[in-house]
C-alpha positions in Angstrom: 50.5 88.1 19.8 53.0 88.6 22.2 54.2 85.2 23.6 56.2 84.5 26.7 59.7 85.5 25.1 58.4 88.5 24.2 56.6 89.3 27.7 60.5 88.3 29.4 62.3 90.6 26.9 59.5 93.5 28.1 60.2 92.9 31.8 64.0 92.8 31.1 63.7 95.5 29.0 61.5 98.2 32.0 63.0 96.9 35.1 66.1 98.8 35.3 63.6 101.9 34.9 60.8 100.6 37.3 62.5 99.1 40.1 63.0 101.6 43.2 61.2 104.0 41.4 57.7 106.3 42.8 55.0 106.6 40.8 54.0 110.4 40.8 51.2 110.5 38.3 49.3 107.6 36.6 47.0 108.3 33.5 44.2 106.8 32.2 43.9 107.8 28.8 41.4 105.2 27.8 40.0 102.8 30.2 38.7 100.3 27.6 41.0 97.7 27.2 39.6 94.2 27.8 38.3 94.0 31.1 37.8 98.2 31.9 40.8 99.6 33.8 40.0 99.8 37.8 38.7 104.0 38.1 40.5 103.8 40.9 43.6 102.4 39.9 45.6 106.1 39.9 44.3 106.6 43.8 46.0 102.6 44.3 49.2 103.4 42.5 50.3 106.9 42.7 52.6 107.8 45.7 53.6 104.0 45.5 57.1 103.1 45.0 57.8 99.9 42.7 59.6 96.9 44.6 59.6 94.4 41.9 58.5 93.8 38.1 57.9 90.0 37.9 56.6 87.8 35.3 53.7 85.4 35.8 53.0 83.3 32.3 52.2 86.1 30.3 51.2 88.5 33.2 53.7 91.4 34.4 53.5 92.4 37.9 54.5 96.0 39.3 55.1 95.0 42.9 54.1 97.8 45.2 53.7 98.6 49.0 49.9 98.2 48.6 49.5 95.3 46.0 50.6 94.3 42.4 48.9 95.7 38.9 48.9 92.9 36.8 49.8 94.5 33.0 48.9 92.2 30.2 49.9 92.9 26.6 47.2 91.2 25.0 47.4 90.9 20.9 49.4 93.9 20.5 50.1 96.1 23.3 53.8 97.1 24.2 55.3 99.1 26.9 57.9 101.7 26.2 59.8 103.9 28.1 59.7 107.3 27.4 61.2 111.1 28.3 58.3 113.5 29.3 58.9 115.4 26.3 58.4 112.6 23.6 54.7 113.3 22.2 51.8 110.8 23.3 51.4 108.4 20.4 47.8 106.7 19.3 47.1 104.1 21.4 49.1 104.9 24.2 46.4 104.2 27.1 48.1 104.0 30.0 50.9 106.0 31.5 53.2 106.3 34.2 55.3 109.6 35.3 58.2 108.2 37.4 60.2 110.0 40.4 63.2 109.7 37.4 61.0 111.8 35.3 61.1 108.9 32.9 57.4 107.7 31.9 55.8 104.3 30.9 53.6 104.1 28.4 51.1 100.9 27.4 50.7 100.9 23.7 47.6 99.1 22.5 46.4 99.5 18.7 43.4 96.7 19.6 42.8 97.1 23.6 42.6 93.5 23.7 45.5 94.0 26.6 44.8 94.5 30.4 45.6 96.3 33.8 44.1 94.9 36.5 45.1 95.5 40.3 45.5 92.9 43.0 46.3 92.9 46.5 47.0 88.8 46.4 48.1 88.3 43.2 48.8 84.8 43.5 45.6 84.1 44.5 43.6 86.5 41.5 41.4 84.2 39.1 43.6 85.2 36.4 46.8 83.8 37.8 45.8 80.9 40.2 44.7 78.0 38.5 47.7 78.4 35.7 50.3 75.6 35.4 54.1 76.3 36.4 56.2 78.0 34.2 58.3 76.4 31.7 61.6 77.4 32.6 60.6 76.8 36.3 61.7 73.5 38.8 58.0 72.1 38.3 58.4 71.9 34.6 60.1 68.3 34.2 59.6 64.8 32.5 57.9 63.5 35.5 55.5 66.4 35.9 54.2 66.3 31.9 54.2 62.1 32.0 52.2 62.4 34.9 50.0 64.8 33.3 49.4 63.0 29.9 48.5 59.8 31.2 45.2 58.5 29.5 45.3 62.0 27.5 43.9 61.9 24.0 44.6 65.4 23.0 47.1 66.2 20.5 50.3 66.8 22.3 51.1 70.2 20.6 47.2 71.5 22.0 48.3 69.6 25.3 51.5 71.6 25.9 49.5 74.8 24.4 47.0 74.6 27.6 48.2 77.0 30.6 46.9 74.6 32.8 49.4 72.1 31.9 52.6 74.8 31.5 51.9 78.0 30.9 53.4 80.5 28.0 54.0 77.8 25.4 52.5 79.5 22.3 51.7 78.2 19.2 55.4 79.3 17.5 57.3 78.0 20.5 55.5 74.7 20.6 55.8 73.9 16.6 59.7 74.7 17.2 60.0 72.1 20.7 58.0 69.3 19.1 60.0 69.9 15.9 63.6 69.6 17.9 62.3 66.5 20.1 61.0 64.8 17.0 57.6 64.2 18.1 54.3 64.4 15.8 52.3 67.4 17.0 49.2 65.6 16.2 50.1 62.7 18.5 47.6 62.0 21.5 49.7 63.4 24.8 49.0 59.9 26.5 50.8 57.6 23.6 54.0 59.7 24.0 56.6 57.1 25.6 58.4 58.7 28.9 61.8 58.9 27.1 60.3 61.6 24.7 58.9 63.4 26.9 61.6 64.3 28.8 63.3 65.5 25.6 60.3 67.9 25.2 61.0 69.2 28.2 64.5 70.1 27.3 63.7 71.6 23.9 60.9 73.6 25.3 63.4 75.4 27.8 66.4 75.2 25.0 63.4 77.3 22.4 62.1 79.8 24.9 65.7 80.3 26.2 67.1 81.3 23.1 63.9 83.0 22.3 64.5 85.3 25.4 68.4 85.8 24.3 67.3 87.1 20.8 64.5 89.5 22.1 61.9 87.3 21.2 60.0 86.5 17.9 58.5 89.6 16.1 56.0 88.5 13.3 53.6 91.2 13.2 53.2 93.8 16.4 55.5 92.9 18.9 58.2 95.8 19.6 60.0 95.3 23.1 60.7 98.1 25.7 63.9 99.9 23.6 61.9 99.8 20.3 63.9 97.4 18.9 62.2 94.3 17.1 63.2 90.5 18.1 65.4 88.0 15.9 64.3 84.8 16.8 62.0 84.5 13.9 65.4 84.5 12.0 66.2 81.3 13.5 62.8 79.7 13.3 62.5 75.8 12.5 59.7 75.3 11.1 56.7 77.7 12.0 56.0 79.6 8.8 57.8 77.4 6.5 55.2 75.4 4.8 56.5 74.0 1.6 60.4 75.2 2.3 62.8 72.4 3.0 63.1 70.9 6.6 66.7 72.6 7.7 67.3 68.5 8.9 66.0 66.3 5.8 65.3 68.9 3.0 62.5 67.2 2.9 59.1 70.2 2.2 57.6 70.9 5.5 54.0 70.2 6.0 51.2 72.3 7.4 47.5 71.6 9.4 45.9 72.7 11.7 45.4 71.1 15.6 43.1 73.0 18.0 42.3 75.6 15.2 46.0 76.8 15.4 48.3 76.5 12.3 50.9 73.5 12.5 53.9 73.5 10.3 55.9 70.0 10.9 58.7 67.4 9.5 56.5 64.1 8.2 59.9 62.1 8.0 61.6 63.7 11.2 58.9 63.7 13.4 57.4 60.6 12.4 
């Protein structure tokens, strides 16, 4: 699934395409992703020009004059662009013909993705209840303290919750709690301030080199140029059961916390 890294690359990847651009034609070649595609949404967005491509937790917004489609990739939808002349592929659903002539295509083997349309996007039920983002001002020591007080969850399914801080996925969060030595396991409210704030940092250090290296590709993820990510070459300890721990040598451990796979350092995250 496409985590927060990835979703940055993607925006990084279309913007120089997007931005300043009209949208001349917009097809719907299969409405049935996971909430049905708005009939309307080629009436809403053709004729508009795009004034921003943003990124809200996992969300994309294409700013327009008349509101913002919210583009999500869900399990394994991608966005490419595209020259007229390149041949639809299977599973391309949704496409865009730009005043460049250039085209955007949504990719989606298993329509688990979504385009929605908003004319208050901040407020949509998708977007407003979410936490901040991770890499944002509101993300800090104080602000996850705050929030863990009395908490009994295990800290890796706390920092998992988008209500808390949003687009910290199951690989990024194994790789944080790994660099701040902290058992994932570990109820949120019996984590001392001091460690906390050194969550913090490492969530912002992994995502942030995440995001320089084009994201983790594991299965479907391919980013806007068609070029995979290399942060899984770098990975700390997601997928490595049984291999040494890059810190001890010690063999990794694996369970599972909140039904999610959790690889982890007994001896450096004790």
């Amino acid at each position: 699934m496409p985590e927060l890294p990835e979703v940055e690359t993607t925006r990084q990847g279309i913007t120089p395409y997007l931005l300043g651009q009209r949208i001349e034609k917009l097809w719907l070649h299969n409405p049935s992703l996971r909430w049905p595609v708005p009939a309307n949404l080629p009436d809403l967005m053709q004729g508009q020009t795009v004034t921003g491509v943003d990124r809200r937790a996992k969300y994309l917004l294409l700013h327009q004059g008349a509101g913002t489609a919210l583009v999500h990739l869900g399990m394994s939808g991608s966005l490419r662009v595209s020259d007229a002349s390149e041949p639809l592929r299977r599973h391309d659903h949704v496409e865009l013909r730009l005043s460049s002539g250039h085209h955007l295509r949504f990719n989606d083997p298993r329509r688990f993705g979504a385009w929605l349309w908003s004319e208050d996007w901040p407020g949509h039920a998708l977007i407003r209840e979410l936490g901040p983002e991770p890499l944002g001002e509101l993300f800090t020591g104080d602000y996850l303290y705050a929030r863990a007080r009395g908490r009994k969850t295990a800290i890796k399914a706390f920092i998992m919750n988008n209500h808390v801080v949003v687009g910290v996925g199951n690989i990024y969060a194994s790789e944080a709690l790994f660099m701040a030595g902290i058992d994932p396991a570990r109820s949120a409210g019996r984590i001392s301030r001091a460690r906390l704030d050194a969550l913090v940092v490492a969530i912002r250090q992994v995502l942030a080199s995440a995001i320089a290296q084009g994201g983790t590709t594991l299965r479907d993820f391919i980013n806007s140029d068609g070029n995979p990510g290399y942060f899984k070459q770098s990975l700390l300890v997601y997928g490595r059961q049984g291999e040494p721990c890059r810190q001890c040598q010690r063999p990794l451990q694996g369970r599972r916390i909140g039904q999610r796979s959790t690889v982890y350092c007994r001896h450096c995250q004790g």
